[in-house]
Each structure stands twice: as structure tokens, then as C-alpha cells.
N, C-alpha and C positions, 0 to 999 in steps of 0.2 A: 551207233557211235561206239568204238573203240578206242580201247586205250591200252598203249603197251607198257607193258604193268607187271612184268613178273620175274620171278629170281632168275629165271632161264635167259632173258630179252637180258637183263646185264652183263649173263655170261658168254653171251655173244659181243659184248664190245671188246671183247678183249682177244675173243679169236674168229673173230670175221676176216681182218686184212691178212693171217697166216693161210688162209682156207684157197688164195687165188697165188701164192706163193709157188715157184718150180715150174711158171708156164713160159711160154716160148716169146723170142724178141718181139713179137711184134704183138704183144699183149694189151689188149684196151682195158684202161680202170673200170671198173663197175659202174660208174656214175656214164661211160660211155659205149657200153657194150647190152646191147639188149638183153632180157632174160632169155636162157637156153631152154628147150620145149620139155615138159617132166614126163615121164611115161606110166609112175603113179601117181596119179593124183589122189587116188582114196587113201594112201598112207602122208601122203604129202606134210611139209613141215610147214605149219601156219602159224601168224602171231598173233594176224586181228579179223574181224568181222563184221561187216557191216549191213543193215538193211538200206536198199536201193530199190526205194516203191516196193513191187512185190519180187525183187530179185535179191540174191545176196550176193555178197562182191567178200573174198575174202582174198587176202593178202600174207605171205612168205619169206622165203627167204630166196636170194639169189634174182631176187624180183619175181617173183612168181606172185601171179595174178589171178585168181579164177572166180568164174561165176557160177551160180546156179537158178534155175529158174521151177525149180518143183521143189520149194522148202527145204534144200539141201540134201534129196536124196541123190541127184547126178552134180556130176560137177563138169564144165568143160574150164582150160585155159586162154586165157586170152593174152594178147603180145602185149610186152612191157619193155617200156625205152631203158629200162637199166637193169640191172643183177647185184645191186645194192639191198642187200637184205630191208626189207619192206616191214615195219613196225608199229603202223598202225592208219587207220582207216575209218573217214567217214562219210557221208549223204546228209548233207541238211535238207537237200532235195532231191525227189527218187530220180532228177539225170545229175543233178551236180554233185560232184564228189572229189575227195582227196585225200592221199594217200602218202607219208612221210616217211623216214627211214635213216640208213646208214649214209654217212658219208652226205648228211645233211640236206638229201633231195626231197622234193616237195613234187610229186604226182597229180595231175589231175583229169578226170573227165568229166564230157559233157552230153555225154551220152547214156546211163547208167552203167556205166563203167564197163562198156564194148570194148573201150579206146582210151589210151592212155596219154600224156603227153608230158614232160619234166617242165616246170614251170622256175623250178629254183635249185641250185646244190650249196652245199658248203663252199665248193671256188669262190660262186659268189657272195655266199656271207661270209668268207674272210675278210675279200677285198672291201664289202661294203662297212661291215664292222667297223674295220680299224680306220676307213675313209671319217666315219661317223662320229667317233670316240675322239679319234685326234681332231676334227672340227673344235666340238666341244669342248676340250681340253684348250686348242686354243684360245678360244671365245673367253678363257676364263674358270671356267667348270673343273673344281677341282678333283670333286667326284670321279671325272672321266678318266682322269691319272690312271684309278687302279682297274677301270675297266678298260681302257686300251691295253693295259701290263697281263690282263687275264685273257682279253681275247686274241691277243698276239703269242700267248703261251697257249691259248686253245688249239689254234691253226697253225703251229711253229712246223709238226709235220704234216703238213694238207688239210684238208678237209674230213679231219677225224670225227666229228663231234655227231650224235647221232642225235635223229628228231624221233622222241620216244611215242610222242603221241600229236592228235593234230582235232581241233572240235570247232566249228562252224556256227555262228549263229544262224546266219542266212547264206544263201548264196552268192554274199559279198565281204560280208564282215567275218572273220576269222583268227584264230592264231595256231603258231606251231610251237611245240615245246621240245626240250632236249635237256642232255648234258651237261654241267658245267655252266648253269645258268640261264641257256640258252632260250629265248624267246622274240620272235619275229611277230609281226599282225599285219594283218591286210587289209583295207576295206575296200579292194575292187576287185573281187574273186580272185585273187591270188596273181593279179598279174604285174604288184609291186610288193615288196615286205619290206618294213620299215621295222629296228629292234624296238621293242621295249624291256631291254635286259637292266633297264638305267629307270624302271616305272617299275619294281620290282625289290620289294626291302629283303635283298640277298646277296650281303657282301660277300658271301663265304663261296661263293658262287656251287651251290647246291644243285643237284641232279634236281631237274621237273622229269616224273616218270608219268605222270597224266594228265590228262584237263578235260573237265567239262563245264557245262553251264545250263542253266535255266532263267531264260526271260533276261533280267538285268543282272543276276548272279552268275557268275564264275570264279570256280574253283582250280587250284592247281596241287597234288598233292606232291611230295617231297619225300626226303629224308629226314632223320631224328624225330619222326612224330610230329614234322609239319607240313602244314597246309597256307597255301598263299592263299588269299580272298580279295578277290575284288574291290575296289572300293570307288564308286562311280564319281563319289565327292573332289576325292583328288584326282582321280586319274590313273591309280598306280594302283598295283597288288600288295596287301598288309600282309606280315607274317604273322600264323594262330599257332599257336602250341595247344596239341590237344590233351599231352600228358600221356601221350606215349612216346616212344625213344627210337622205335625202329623204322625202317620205311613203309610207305604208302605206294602199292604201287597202282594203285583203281580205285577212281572218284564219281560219284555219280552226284546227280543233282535235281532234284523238284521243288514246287513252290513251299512243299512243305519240310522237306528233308535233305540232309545232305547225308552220304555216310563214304567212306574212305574205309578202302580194305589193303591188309597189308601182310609184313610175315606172320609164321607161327599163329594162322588163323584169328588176325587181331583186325577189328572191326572197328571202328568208332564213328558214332551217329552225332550229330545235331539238330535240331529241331526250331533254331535259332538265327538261322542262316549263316551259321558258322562264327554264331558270338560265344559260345559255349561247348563243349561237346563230352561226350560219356561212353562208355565201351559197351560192346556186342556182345553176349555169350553166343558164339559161333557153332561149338563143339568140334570146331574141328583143329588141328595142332601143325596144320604146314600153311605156306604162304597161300592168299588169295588172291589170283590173279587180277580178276574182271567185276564190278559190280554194275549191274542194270537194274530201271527202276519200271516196274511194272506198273498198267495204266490204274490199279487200284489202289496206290501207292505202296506195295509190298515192295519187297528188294529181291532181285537173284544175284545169286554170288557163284563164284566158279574158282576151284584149287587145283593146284599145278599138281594133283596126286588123281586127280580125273571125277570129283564128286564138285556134282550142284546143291547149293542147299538155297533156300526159299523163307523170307522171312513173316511173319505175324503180320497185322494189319497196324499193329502198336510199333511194330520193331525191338519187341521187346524178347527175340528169341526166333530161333530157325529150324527148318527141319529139312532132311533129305530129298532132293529128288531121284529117282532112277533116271539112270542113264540108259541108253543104246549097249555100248559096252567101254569096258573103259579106256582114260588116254589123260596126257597133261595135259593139260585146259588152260589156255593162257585169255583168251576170250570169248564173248557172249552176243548173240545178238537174236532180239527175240522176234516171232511172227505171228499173225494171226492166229487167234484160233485157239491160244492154250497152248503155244508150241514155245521152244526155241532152239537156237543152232549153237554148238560148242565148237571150237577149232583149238587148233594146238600141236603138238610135235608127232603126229600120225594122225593125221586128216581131219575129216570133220566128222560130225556125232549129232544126229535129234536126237531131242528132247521136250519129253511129253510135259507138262508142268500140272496137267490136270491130276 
């Protein structure tokens, strides 16, 4: 599971729609134009990474899609129903998968990701949104007032809002997160999304830049140092302040740990199921993109300056891994064996963890 998570994934919201600018009349939007074939793939520009059984399925830009079947040393591409920059990717089971992105589309396959198919865009979470909100609003719901005024100012020009990250419990229960508040759920593989942007304590309609979960916990990390949590009691996601200020852009999650990593290599663990939380010495001083949880409960972390670092058994401290060679590392996904695979803005990268 991945999560797009990093200062670089924001700085493409801002100049993805200039990138398809100056092309000819009969121009198809990204959301309906397949991805174009790359001719390198080993520099290739990636955001996310995911394990699929024993393949990896990594994810792009422009829609670019590729897999690999020997732990990430070959890579081929595979076809993709869009050219909307692809932002993150997961397999809750090694065929079912999905994959989310700009301009609000939801990917999925059922194959271990041979084959792709668009299952959702922002066209239709405009229309359904504001179908949903002005219900609501008229029923009564006062609440819904200032979320129809947000999500009519979200899609004022199209289907801008992007789905930053996307995490699966099973092969039917699901959500997708984004911009601006933004959060859909599914519970029949993805072939209806319902919002729960209204189950969510975030007026201010805050950026979701990840989500994971474990068992009945699920986390969503944010801006200004928060974290949404689950709360199975109500139904809705709480807001935690963890007593940092900046964003969170990768969240991981186990039975016994949570930890969110963020800019200026800032870490924060809890051990509480995110009743409480406390800071990381990382050592390291730029953003971290990606955090994964290793099966012995340690943590890998990954920074947008191209180092992995590996935490204690306590989490009480980290240390370097060696890389292949280096690259910006936006995320992580690990394999058998003592391994794992880095992706990021010039291809991918093993990594030995032993």
C-alpha cells in the first residue's frame, strides 16, 4: 500500500492541467485519453508502489502504469484508460487492486494489475456531490449548507480536485482521499462511492494526503499536524492534534503502532492507537515521503532527497539503509526476503534492508 505523500505530489497540482496546454482541436482531457507508451522506463517518473502477490504494480504520471515480476529489477508497461497523473496505489489482494489520481479518477484491476479499467472521475463526483449535499440540505441539514458552497467551489472549474491516496481493507470495503476535504468509500469494490466528506470533523476542508488502516483502525494524515482517526463508535473520523504544525504526508498503521511522517524529517509515533502521540528523532532534515511497517514491527521511512532510514524495535530511533543509487523517493513497498522497492521522479531502486 501506498500513499501519495510528498512535497513534490502537491507541486504537481498546481502544474499538471498547464502540462497538456498548446495541443491541437481535437484534444481529449486526461481523464479520456489513454496513457502514451514511455520509452524509459528505468528513469521513468513514479509516485506510488504497490505489492501485488508477488508482483509490483507501480504508478506515474501521465498514467503510466508498470509492472514488474522479478522484485523490481525489469520493469514492463502496461495500458492505462487515462493520462491523468496517477498518485497512488494499492492490492489488498495480490489480483484486486486500485489506483487513484488527478482530476479525481479511481482505477482498478482485477487481475494483478495486467489491466486497468476507470471505475470513477471527478465528472462524477461533482455531479454526485452536490446531487448529495443539496439533498441534505434540503431535508433540513444545516451542516450541508457550507458543504455544498465547498464542493461547488471545489468543481467550479471541472474536476480539479485530486485523490492523493486510496487504502482497501478487503476487496470490497475501501476509501479514497484527496484535496480539499475530499473523501468517498465503497463497500462493493468500487463499483459505487458514496462521500463521507460530512463523517469527517473538517470544516476547514483540509487536504487528506494519505490513509491507511489496520484491522478496525484507520488513519487519515493531513495538514497543520493532523491526523483524522477513525472512530467506529460514531461512524465518523475525529480530528487528533499531535503537536506538530506541519503536514503529514505518509501514515502507516499496525496493531501496535501508528506513526505519520512528514516535512523537514518530522516523524510522530503513537502507541496508543492515536489517543496520544510523541516525536521521532529521524536524523534526517527534508520531507518524508512514504512510511511502511515491517512484519517485525520496525518502520521504513523514505525521503524525497533519496535515503531510507529503518527504525529500532522500540521506535525509539533510526538508522540508514543503503540504497542502489540515489533518486527522490516519493514511495515504498516492501518484499520478501529482506528486500524493498523505492520509486520516485527517475524510476525505481532495490533495496536490501538486511
Amino acid at each position: 500500500m501506498a500513499a501519495v505523500r510528498n512535497l513534490f505530489l502537491m507541486f504537481l497540482l498546481s502544474c499538471c492541467l498547464p502540462a497538456y496546454a498548446g495541443q491541437a482541436s481535437d484534444f481529449l482531457e486526461p481523464l479520456d485519453r489513454p496513457a502514451s507508451a514511455v520509452s524509459n522506463l528505468a528513469g521513468a517518473h513514479l509516485n506510488a508502489v504497490a505489492a501485488a502477490g508477488d508482483r509490483l504494480v507501480a504508478v506515474g504520471v501521465r498514467g503510466l502504469i508498470m509492472i514488474s515480476d522479478d522484485a523490481g529489477a525489469s520493469w514492463r508497461q502496461v495500458d492505462s484508460p487515462v493520462s491523468s497523473d496517477l498518485l497512488g496505489v494499492t492490492f489488498p489482494t495480490p489480483q484486486q487492486g486500485w489506483a487513484v489520481g488527478h482530476e479525481g479518477v479511481v482505477l482498478h484491476s482485477a487481475d494483478q494489475g495486467k489491466s486497468w479499467v476507470k471505475q470513477y472521475d471527478g465528472r462524477q463526483a461533482a455531479t454526485q456531490l452536490v446531487e448529495h449535499f443539496t439533498k441534505l440540505a434540503e431535508g433540513g441539514d444545516q451542516a450541508a449548507l457550507a458543504y455544498l458552497d465547498g464542493v461547488k467551489l471545489n468543481y467550479k472549474d471541472g474536476p480539479e480536485q485530486a485523490l492523493m491516496d486510496v487504502w482497501f481493507a478487503d476487496d470490497q470495503h475501501g476509501f479514497v482521499a484527496g484535496t480539499f476535504g475530499t473523501l468517498l468509500a465503497t463497500e462493493d469494490g468500487g463499483k459505487t462511492w458514496v462521500s463521507w466528506m460530512e463523517r469527517v470533523d473538517n470544516p476547514e476542508f483540509l487536504h487528506y494526503l494519505a490513509i491507511a488502516g489496520s484491522g478496525e483502525q484507520v488513519f487519515i494524515a493531513s495538514e497543520r499536524g493532523i491526523v483524522f482517526r477513525y472512530n467506529k463508535v460514531s461512524g465518523r473520523f475525529d480530528l487528533v492534534e499531535t503537536g506538530y504544525t506541519g503536514s503529514f504526508f505518509g501514515v502507516e498503521v499496525t496493531p501496535q503502532a501508528v506513526v505519520a511522517a512528514g516535512l523537514r524529517g518530522t516523524a510522530y509515533k503513537s502507541m496508543d492507537q492515536g489517543a496520544s502521540w510523541s516525536p521521532m528523532e529521524t536524523g534526517v532534515k527534508v520531507a518524508l515521503s512514504d512510511v511502511q511497517a515491517l512484519p517485525d514491527g520496525r518502520f521504513l521511512l523514505a525521503s524525497v532527497d533519496g535515503r531510507v532510514i529503518i527504525s529500532d524495535a522500540k521506535l525509539d530511533g533510526f538508522q540508514a539503509v543503503a540504497t542502489s543509487r540515489p533518486g527522490r523517493f516519493s514511495s515504498l513497498a516492501l518484499l520478501p526476503g529482506g528486500r524493498a522497492v523505492t520509486v520516485g521522479y527517475s524510476g525505481a531502486r532495490q533495496v536490501n534492508l538486511r
